[in-house]
C-alpha positions, 0 to 999 in steps of 0.5 A: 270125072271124064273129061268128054263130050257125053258127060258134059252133055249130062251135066247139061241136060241136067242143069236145063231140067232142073231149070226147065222145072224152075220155070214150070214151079214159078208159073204152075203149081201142077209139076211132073213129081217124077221128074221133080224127084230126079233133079233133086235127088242128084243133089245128094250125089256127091261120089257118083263113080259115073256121071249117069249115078247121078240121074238114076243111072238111066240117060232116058230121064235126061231126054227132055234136057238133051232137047234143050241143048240142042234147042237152045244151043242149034240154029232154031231161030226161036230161043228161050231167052229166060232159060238162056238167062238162068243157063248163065246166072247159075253157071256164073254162080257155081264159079264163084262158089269153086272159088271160095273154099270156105262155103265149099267146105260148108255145102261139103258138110250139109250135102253129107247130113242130107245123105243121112237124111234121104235115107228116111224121108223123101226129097218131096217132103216139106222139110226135105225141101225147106232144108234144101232151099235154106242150103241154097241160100246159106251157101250159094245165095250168100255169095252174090249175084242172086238170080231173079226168078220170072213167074206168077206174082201170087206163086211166087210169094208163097213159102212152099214155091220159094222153097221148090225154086230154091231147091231146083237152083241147088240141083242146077248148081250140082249140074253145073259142078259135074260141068266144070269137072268133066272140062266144060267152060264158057269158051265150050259154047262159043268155039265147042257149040256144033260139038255139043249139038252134035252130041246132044242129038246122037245121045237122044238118037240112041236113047229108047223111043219112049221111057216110062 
């Protein structure tokens, strides 16, 4: 994996769409399916040769999370606390899980099966998404320190949510791996914070001025 700046800017912009979409399954039940079927594709891209295989193979569909970086991570006085909080907790959890070899080996196993699968059903199916979110659990919930998900009460309770949820947690997990593997760490947003800003809006500048 390359060690540089424009791929740990990938694996952010990731990692803040997937959680971006977290938020918007736990208050609302209209979703961009687009940008839902991205996130969670990547999660069965596990020998991506480029970090941008991962998403589609166009940095234009990480445009809304470059926006993020730079929101969350440059002088703009008005943070999203909650993002920030989700941000950490995945990052915390994806720790965890490198130091644990045995659910590693397990997530390995399911990852691949979910390959086969994608291959004749959509992500977006019921099941599809039933299976990603019991994947979340069995792997990365088991290993403590859940994240506490904010939303609407009623939206919340339903099946259907909580799997959505769960299965963006999974995407926001594979984000944060490709960010341990291309050298970011903690340290990276105290001491690397303009770097990465700086990044971010140099990748938005290059991108298309509107994508479809």
């Amino acid at each position: 994996m390359h060690y540089s700046l424009s791929t740990q800017i990938i694996a952010l912009a990731g990692l803040c769409q997937a959680l971006k979409l977290v938020q918007q399954v736990a208050r609302s039940s209209e979703l961009d399916k687009d940008a839902l079927l991205l996130i969670l594709n990547s999660v069965a891209v596990i020998d991506a040769e480029q970090p941008l295989q991962i998403y589609g193979n166009d940095a234009a569909k990480l445009r809304d999370g470059m926006q993020l970086i730079i929101d969350q991570l440059g002088d703009k006085p008005q943070k999203d606390v909650e993002l920030t909080r989700y941000i950490v907790g995945v990052l915390a959890l994806e720790r965890k899980l490198n130091k644990t070899p045995a659910n590693l080996n397990r997530l390995g196993d399911k990852l691949q099966h979910l390959q086969r699968q994608l291959q004749h059903f959509s992500v977006l199916d019921d099941n599809m998404l039933a299976n990603l979110a019991d994947i979340y659990s069995d792997c990365i919930s088991s290993l403590g320190g859940r994240i506490q998900i904010y939303g609407q009460p009623e939206l919340l309770k339903q099946p259907a949510v909580q799997h959505k949820v769960r299965a963006l947690l999974l995407a926001a997990i594979r984000a944060a791996v490709l960010w341990r593997q291309s050298g970011g760490s903690r340290l990276n947003f105290i001491f690397k914070r303009r770097k990465l800003v700086a990044q971010a809006k140099q990748m938005l500048a290059q991108l298309p001025s509107s994508s479809l």
